[in-house]
N, CA and C atoms as a LAMMPS dump frame, in Angstrom:
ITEM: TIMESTEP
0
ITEM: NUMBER OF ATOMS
549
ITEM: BOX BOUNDS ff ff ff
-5.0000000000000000e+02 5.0000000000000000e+02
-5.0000000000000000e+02 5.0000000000000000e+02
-5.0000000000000000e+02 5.0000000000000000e+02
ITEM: ATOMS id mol type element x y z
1 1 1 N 0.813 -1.194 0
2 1 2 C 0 0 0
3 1 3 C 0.854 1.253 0
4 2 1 N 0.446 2.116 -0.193
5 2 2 C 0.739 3.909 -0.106
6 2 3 C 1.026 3.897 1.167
7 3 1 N 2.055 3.967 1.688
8 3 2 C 2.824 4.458 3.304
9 3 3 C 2.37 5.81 3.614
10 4 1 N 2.646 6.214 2.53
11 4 2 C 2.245 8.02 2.663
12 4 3 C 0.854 8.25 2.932
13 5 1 N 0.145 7.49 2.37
14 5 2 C -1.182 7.935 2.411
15 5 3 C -1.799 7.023 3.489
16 6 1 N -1.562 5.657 3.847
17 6 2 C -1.771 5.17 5.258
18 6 3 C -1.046 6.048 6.383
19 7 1 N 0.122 6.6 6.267
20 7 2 C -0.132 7.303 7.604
21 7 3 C -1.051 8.479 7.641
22 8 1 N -1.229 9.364 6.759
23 8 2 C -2.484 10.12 7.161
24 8 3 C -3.461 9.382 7.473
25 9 1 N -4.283 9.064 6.598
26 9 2 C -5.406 7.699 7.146
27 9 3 C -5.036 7.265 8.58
28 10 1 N -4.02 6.847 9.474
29 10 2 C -3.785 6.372 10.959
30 10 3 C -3.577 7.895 11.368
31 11 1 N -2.809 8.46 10.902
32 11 2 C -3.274 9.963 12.001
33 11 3 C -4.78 10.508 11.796
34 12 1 N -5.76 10.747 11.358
35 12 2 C -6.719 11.229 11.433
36 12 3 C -8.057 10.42 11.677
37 13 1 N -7.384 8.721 11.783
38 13 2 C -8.096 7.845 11.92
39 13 3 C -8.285 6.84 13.29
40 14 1 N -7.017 6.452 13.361
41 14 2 C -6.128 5.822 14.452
42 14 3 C -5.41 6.51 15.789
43 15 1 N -5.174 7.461 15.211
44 15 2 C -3.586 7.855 16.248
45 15 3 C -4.391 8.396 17.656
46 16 1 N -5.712 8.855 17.764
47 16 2 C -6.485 9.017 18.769
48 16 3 C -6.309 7.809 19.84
49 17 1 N -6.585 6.789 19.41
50 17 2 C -6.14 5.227 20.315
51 17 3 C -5.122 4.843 20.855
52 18 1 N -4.616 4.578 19.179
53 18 2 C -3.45 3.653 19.555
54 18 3 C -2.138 4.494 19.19
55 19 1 N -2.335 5.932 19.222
56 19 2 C -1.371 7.092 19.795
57 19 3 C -0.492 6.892 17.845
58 20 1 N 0.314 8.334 18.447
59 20 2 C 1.205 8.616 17.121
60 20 3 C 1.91 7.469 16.839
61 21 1 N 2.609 7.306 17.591
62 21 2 C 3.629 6.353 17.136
63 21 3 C 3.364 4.563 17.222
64 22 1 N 2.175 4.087 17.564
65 22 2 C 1.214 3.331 17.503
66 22 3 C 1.318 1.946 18.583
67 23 1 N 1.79 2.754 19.774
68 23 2 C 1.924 2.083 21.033
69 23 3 C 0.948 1.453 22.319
70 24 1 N -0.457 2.613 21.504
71 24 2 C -1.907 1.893 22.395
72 24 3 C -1.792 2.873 23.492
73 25 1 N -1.105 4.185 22.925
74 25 2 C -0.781 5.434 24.067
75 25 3 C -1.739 6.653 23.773
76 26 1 N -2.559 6.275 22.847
77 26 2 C -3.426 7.753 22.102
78 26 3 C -4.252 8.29 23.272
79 27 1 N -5.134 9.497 22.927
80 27 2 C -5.751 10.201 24.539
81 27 3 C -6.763 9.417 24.586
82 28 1 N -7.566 8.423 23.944
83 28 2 C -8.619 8.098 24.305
84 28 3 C -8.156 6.585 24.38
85 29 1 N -7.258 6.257 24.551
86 29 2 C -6.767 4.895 25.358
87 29 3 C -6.878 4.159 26.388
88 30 1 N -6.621 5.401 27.517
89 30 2 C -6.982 5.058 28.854
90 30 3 C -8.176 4.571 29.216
91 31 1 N -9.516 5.247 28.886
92 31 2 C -10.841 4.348 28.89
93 31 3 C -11.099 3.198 28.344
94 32 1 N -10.704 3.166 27.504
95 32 2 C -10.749 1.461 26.849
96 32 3 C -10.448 0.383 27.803
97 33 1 N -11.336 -0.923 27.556
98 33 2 C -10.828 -1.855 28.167
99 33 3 C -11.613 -2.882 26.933
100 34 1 N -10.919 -3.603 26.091
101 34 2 C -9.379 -3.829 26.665
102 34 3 C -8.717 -2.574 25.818
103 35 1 N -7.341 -2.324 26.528
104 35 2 C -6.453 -0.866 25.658
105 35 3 C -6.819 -1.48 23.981
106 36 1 N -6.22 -0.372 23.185
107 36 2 C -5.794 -0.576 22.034
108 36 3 C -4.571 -0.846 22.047
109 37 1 N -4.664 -2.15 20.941
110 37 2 C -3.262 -2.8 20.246
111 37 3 C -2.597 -1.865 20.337
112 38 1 N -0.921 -2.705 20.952
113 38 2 C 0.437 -2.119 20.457
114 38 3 C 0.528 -2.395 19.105
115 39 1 N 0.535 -1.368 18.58
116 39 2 C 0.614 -1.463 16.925
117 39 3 C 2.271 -2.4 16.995
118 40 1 N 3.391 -1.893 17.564
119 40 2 C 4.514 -1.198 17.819
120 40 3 C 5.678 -2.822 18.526
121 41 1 N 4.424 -3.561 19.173
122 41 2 C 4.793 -4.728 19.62
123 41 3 C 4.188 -5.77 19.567
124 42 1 N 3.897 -5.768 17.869
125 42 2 C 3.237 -7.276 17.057
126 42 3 C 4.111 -6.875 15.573
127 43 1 N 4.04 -7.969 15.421
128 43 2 C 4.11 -7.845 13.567
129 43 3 C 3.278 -8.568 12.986
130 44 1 N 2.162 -8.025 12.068
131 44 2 C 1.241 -8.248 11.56
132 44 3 C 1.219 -8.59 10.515
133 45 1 N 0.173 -9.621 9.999
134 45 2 C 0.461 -10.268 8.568
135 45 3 C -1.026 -9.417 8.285
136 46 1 N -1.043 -9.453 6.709
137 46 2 C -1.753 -8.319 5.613
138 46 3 C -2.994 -9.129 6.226
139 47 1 N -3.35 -10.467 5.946
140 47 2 C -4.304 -11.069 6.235
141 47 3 C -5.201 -10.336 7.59
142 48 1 N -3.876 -11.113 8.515
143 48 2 C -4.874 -9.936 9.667
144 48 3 C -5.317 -8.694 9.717
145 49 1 N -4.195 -7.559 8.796
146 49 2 C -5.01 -6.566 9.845
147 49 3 C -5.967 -6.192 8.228
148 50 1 N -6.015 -6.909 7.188
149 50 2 C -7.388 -7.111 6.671
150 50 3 C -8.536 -7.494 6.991
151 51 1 N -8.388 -8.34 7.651
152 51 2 C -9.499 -8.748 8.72
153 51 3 C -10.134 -7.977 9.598
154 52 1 N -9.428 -7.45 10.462
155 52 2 C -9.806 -6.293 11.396
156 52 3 C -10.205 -4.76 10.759
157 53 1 N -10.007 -4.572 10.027
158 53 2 C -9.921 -3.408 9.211
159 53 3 C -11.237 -3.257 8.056
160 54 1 N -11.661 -4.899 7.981
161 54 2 C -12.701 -5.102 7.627
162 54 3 C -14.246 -5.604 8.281
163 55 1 N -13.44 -6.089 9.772
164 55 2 C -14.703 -6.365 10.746
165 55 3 C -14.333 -6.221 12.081
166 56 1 N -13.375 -4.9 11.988
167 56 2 C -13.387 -4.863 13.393
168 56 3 C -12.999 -5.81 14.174
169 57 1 N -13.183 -4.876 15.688
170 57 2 C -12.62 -6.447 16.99
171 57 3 C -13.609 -6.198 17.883
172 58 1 N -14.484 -7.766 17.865
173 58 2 C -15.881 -8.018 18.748
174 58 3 C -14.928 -8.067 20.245
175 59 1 N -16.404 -6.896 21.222
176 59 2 C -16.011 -6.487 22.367
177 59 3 C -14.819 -5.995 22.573
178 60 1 N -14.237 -4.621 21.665
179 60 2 C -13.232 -4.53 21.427
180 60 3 C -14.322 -2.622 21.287
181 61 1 N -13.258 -1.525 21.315
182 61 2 C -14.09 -0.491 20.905
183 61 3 C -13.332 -0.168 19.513
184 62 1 N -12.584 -1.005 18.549
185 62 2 C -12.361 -1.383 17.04
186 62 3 C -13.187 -1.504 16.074
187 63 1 N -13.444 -0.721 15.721
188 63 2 C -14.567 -1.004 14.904
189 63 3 C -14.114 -1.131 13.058
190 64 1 N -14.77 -1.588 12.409
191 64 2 C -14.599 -1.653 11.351
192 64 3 C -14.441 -0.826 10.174
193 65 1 N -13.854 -0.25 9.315
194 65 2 C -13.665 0.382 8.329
195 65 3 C -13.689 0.19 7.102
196 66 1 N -15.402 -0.612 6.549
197 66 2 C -15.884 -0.747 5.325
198 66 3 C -16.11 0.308 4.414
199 67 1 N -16.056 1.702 5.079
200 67 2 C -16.699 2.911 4.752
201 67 3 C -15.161 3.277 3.923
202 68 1 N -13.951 2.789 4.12
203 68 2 C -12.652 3.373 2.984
204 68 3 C -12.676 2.249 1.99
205 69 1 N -11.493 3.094 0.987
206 69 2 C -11.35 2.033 -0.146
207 69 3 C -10.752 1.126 -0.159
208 70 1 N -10.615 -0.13 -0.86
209 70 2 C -9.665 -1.159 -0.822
210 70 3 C -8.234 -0.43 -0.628
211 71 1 N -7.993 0.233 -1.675
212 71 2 C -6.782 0.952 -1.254
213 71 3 C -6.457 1.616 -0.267
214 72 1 N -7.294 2.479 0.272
215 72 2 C -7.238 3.123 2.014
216 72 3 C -6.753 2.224 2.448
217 73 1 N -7.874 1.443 2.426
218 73 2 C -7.656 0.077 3.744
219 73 3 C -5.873 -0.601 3.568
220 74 1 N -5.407 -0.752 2.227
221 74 2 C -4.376 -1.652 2.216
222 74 3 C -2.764 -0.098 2.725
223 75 1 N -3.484 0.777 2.114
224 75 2 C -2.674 1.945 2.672
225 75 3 C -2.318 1.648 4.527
226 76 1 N -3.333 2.071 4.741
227 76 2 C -3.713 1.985 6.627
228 76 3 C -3.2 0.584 7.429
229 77 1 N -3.096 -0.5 6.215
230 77 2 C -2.316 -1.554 6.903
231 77 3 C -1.013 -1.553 6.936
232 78 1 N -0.125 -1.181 5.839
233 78 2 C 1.324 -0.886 5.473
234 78 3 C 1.638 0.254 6.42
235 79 1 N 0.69 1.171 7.2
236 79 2 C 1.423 2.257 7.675
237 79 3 C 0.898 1.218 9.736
238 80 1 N 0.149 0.513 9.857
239 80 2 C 0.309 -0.266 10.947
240 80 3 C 1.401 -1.143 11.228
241 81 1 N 1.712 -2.299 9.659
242 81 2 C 2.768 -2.67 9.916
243 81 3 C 4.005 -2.041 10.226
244 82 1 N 4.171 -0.816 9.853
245 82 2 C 5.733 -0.188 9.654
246 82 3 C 5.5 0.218 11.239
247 83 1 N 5.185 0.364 12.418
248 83 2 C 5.087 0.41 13.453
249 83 3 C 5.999 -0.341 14.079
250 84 1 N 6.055 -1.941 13.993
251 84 2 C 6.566 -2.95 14.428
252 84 3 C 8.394 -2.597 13.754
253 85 1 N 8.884 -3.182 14.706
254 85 2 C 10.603 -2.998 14.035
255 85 3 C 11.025 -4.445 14.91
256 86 1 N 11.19 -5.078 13.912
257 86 2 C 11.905 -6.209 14.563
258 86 3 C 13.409 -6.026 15.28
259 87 1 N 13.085 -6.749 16.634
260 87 2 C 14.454 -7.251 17.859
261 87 3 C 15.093 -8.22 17.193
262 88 1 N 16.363 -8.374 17.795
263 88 2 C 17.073 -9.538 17.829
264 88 3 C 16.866 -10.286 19.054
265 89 1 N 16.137 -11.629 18.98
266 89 2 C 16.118 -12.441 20.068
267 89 3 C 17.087 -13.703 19.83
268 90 1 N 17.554 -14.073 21.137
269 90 2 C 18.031 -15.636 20.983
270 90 3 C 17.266 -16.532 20.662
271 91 1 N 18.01 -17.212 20.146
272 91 2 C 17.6 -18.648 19.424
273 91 3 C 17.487 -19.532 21.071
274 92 1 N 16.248 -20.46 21.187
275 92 2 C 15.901 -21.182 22.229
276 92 3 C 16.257 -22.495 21.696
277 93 1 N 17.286 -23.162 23.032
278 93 2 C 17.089 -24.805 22.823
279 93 3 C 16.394 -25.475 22.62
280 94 1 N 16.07 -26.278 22.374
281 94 2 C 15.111 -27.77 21.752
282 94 3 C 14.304 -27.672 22.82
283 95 1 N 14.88 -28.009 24.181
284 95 2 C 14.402 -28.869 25.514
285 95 3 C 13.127 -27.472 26.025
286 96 1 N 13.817 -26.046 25.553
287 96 2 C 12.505 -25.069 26.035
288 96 3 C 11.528 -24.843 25.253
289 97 1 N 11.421 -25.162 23.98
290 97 2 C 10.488 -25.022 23.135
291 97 3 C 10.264 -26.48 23.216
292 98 1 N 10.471 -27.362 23.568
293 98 2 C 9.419 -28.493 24.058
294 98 3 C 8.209 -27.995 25.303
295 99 1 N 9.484 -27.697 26.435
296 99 2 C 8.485 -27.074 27.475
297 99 3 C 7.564 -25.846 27.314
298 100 1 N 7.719 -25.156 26.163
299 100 2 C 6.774 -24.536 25.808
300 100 3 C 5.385 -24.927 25.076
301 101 1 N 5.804 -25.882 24.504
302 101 2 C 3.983 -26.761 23.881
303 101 3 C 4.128 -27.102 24.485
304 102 1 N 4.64 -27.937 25.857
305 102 2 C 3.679 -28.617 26.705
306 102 3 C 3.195 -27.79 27.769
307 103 1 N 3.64 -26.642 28.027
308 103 2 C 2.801 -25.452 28.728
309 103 3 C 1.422 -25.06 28.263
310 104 1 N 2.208 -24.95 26.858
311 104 2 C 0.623 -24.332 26.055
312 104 3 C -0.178 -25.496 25.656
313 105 1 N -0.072 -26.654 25.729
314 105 2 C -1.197 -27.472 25.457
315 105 3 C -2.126 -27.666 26.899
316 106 1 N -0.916 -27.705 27.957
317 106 2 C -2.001 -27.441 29.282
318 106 3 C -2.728 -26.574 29.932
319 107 1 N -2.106 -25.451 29.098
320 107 2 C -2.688 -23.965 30.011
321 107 3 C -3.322 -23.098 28.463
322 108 1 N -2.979 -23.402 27.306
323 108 2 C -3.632 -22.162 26.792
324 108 3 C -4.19 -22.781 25.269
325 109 1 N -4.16 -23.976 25.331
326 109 2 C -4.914 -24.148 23.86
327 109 3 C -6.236 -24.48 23.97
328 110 1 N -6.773 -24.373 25.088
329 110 2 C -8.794 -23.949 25.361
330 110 3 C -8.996 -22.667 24.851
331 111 1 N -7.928 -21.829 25.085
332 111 2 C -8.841 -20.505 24.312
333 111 3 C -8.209 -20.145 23.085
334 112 1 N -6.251 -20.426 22.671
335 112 2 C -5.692 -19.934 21.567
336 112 3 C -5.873 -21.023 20.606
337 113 1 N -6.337 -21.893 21.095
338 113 2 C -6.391 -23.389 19.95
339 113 3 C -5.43 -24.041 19.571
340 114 1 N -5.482 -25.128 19.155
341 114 2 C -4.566 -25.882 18.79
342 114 3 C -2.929 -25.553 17.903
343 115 1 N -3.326 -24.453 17.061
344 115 2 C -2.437 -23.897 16.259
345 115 3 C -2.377 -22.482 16.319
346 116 1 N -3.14 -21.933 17.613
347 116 2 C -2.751 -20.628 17.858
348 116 3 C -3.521 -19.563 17.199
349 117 1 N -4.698 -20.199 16.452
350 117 2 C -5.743 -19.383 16.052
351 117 3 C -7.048 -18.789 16.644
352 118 1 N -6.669 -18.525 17.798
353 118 2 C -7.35 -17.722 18.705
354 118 3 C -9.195 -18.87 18.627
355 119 1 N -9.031 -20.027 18.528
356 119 2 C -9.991 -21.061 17.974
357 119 3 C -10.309 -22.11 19.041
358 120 1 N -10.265 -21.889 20.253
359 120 2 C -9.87 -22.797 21.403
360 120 3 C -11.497 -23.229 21.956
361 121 1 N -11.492 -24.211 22.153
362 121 2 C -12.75 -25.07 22.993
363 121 3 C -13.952 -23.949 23.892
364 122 1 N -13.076 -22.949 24.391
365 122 2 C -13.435 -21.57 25.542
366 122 3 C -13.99 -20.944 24.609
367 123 1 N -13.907 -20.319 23.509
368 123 2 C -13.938 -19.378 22.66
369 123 3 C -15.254 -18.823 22.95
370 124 1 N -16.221 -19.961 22.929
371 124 2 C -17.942 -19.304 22.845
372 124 3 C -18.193 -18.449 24.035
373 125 1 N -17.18 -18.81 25.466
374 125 2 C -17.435 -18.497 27.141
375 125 3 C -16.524 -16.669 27.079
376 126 1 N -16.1 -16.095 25.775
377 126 2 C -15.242 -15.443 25.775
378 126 3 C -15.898 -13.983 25.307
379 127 1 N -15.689 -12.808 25.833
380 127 2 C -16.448 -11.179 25.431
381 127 3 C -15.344 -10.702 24.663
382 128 1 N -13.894 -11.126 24.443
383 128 2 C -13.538 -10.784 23.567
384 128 3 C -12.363 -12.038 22.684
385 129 1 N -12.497 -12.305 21.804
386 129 2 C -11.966 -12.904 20.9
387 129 3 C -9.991 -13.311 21.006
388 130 1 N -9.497 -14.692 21.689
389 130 2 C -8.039 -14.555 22.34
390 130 3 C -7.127 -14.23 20.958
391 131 1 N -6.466 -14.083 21.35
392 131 2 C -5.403 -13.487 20.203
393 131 3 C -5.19 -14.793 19.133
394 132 1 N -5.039 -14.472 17.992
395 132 2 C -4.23 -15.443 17.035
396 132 3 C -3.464 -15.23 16.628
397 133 1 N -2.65 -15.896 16.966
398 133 2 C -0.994 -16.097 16.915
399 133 3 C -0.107 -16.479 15.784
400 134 1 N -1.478 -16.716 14.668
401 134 2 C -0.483 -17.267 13.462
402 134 3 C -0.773 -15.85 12.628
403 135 1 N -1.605 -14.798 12.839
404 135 2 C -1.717 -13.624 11.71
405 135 3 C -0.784 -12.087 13.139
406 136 1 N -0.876 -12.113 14.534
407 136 2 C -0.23 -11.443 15.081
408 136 3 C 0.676 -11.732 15.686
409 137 1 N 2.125 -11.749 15.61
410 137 2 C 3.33 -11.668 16.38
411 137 3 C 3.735 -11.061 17.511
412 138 1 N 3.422 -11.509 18.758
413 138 2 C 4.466 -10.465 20.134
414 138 3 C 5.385 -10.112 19.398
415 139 1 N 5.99 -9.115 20.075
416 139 2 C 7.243 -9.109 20.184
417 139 3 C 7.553 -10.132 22.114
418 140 1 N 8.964 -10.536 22.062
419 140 2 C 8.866 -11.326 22.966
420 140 3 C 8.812 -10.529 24.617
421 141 1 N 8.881 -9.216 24.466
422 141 2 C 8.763 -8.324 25.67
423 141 3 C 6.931 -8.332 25.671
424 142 1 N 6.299 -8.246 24.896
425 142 2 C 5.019 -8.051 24.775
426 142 3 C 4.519 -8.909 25.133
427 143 1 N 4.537 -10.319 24.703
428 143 2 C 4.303 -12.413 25.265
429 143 3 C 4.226 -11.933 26.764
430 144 1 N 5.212 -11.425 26.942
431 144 2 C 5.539 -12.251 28.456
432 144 3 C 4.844 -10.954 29.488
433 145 1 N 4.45 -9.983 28.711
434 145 2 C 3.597 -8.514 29.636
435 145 3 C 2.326 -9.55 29.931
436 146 1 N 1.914 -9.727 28.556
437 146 2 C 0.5 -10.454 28.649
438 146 3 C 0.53 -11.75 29.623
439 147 1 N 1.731 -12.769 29.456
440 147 2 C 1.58 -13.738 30.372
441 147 3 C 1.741 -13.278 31.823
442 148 1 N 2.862 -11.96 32.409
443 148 2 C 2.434 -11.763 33.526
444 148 3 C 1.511 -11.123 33.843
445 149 1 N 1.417 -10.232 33.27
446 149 2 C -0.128 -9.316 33.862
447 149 3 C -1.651 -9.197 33.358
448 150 1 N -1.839 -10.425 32.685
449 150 2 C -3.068 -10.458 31.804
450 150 3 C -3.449 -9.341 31.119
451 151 1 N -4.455 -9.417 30.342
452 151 2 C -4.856 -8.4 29.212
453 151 3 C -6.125 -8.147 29.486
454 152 1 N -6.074 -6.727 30.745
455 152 2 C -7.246 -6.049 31.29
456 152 3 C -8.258 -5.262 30.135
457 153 1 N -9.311 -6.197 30.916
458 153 2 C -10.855 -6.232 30.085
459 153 3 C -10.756 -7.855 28.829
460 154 1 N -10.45 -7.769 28.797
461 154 2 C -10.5 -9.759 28.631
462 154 3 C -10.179 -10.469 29.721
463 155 1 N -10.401 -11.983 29.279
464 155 2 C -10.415 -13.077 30.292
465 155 3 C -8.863 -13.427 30.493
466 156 1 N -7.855 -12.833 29.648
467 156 2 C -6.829 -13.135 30.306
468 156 3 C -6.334 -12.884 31.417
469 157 1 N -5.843 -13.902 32.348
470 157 2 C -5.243 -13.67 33.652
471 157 3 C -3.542 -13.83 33.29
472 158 1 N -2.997 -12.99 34.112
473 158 2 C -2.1 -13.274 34.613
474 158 3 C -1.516 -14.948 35.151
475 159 1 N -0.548 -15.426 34.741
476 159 2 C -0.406 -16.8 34.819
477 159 3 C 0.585 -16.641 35.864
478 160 1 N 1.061 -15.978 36.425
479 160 2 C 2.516 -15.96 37.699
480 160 3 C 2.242 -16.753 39.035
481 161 1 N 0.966 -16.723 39.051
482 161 2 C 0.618 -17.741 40.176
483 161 3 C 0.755 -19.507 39.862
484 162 1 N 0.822 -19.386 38.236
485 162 2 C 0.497 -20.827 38.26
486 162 3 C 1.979 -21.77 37.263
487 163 1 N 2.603 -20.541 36.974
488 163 2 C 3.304 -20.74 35.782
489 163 3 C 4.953 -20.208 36.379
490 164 1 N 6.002 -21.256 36.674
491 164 2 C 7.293 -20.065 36.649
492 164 3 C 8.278 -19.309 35.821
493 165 1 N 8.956 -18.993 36.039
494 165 2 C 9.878 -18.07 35
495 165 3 C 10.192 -18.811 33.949
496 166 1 N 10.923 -19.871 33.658
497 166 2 C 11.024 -20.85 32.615
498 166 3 C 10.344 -20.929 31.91
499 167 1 N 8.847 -21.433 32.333
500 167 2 C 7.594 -21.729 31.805
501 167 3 C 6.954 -20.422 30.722
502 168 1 N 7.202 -19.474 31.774
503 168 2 C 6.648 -18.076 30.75
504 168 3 C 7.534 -17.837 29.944
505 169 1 N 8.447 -18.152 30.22
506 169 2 C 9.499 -18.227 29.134
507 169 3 C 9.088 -18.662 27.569
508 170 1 N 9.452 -20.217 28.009
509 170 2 C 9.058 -20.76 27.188
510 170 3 C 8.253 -20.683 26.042
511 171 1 N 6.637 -20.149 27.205
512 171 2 C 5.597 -20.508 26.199
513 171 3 C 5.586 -19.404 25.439
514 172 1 N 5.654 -18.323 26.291
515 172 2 C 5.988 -16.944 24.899
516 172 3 C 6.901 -16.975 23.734
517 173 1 N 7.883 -17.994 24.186
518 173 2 C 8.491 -17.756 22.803
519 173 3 C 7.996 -19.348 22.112
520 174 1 N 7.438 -20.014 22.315
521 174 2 C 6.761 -20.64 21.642
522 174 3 C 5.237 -20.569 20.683
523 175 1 N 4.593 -19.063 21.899
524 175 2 C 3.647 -18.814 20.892
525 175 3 C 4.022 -17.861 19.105
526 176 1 N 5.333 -17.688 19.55
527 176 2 C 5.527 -16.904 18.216
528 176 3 C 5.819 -17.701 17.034
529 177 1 N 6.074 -19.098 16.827
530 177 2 C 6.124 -19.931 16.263
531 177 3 C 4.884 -19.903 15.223
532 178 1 N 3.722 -19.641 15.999
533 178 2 C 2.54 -20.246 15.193
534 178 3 C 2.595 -18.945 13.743
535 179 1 N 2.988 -17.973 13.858
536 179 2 C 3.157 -17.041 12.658
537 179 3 C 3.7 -17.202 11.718
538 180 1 N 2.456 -17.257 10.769
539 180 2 C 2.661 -16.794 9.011
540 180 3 C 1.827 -15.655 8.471
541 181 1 N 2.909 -15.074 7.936
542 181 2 C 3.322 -13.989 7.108
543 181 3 C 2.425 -14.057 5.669
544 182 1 N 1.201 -14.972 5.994
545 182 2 C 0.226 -15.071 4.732
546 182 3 C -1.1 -14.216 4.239
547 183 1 N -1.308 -13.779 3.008
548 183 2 C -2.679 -12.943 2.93
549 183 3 C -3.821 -13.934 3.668
């Protein structure tokens, strides 16, 4: 898309929320529950934020933007993605990304599903929709906010009571696995 013309489109559209620089810091942020997306600490595939951009996020105050053009819309996604700047993380041993699916098959594939498509057994018991992991990327500082301090105004809890350092470890950097980079 047009960079140039998606960031106007996110400043006169977006940047109220999820702030200038697209951190989920905008003035009307603070009331929200749940906040608005860190633009800033995911990397997003076209697919997704086509999706959202086309239906919104249920129990979410996201609403949809059928009312721009295909091109707006693909503009407004190229200027969301360019938000994200990829880290350098370490490469994880075998033995922790084992212990990470077996974290996440015991503790989080009722609501993220089997392959991380926010598709989990819970889903129907849920007011807002769990993340999917194969169209949005943490960054791995972002995984592990959400695993310690849950994601206020959804059903995520905080796992520190049940889960230790290793474990959150783990599974955060195991949920980033499930991402493709597909329309």
């Amino acid at each position: 898309g047009d960079l140039a013309a998606g960031r106007e489109l996110y400043s006169h559209n977006c940047a109220s929320c999820h702030g200038p620089r697209g951190g989920g810091e905008g003035p009307g942020a603070e009331s929200l529950r749940p906040r608005p997306a860190n633009l800033a600490a995911h990397r997003y595939s076209l697919g997704r934020l086509s999706y959202v951009l086309w239906n919104g996020v249920a129990g979410t105050a996201m609403p949809a933007w059928r009312d721009l053009t295909p091109a707006s819309r693909t503009a407004l996604a190229a200027a969301a993605r360019a938000f994200y700047r990829p880290q350098a993380e370490p490469v994880l041993p075998r033995d922790l990304l084992d212990l990470g699916a077996r974290v996440y098959s015991k503790n989080c594939i009722q609501c993220h599903g089997e392959h991380g498509a926010g598709d989990g057994t819970a889903v129907s018991e849920l007011n807002v929709a769990p993340a999917d992991f194969r169209g949005a990327q943490p960054t791995i500082a972002e995984s592990l906010r959400a695993l310690r301090n849950g994601v206020a105004g959804t059903k995520m809890a905080p796992w520190t009571g049940r889960l230790n350092e290793a474990e959150l470890s783990a599974v955060a950097f195991y949920v980033r696995g499930f991402y493709r980079d597909a329309p």
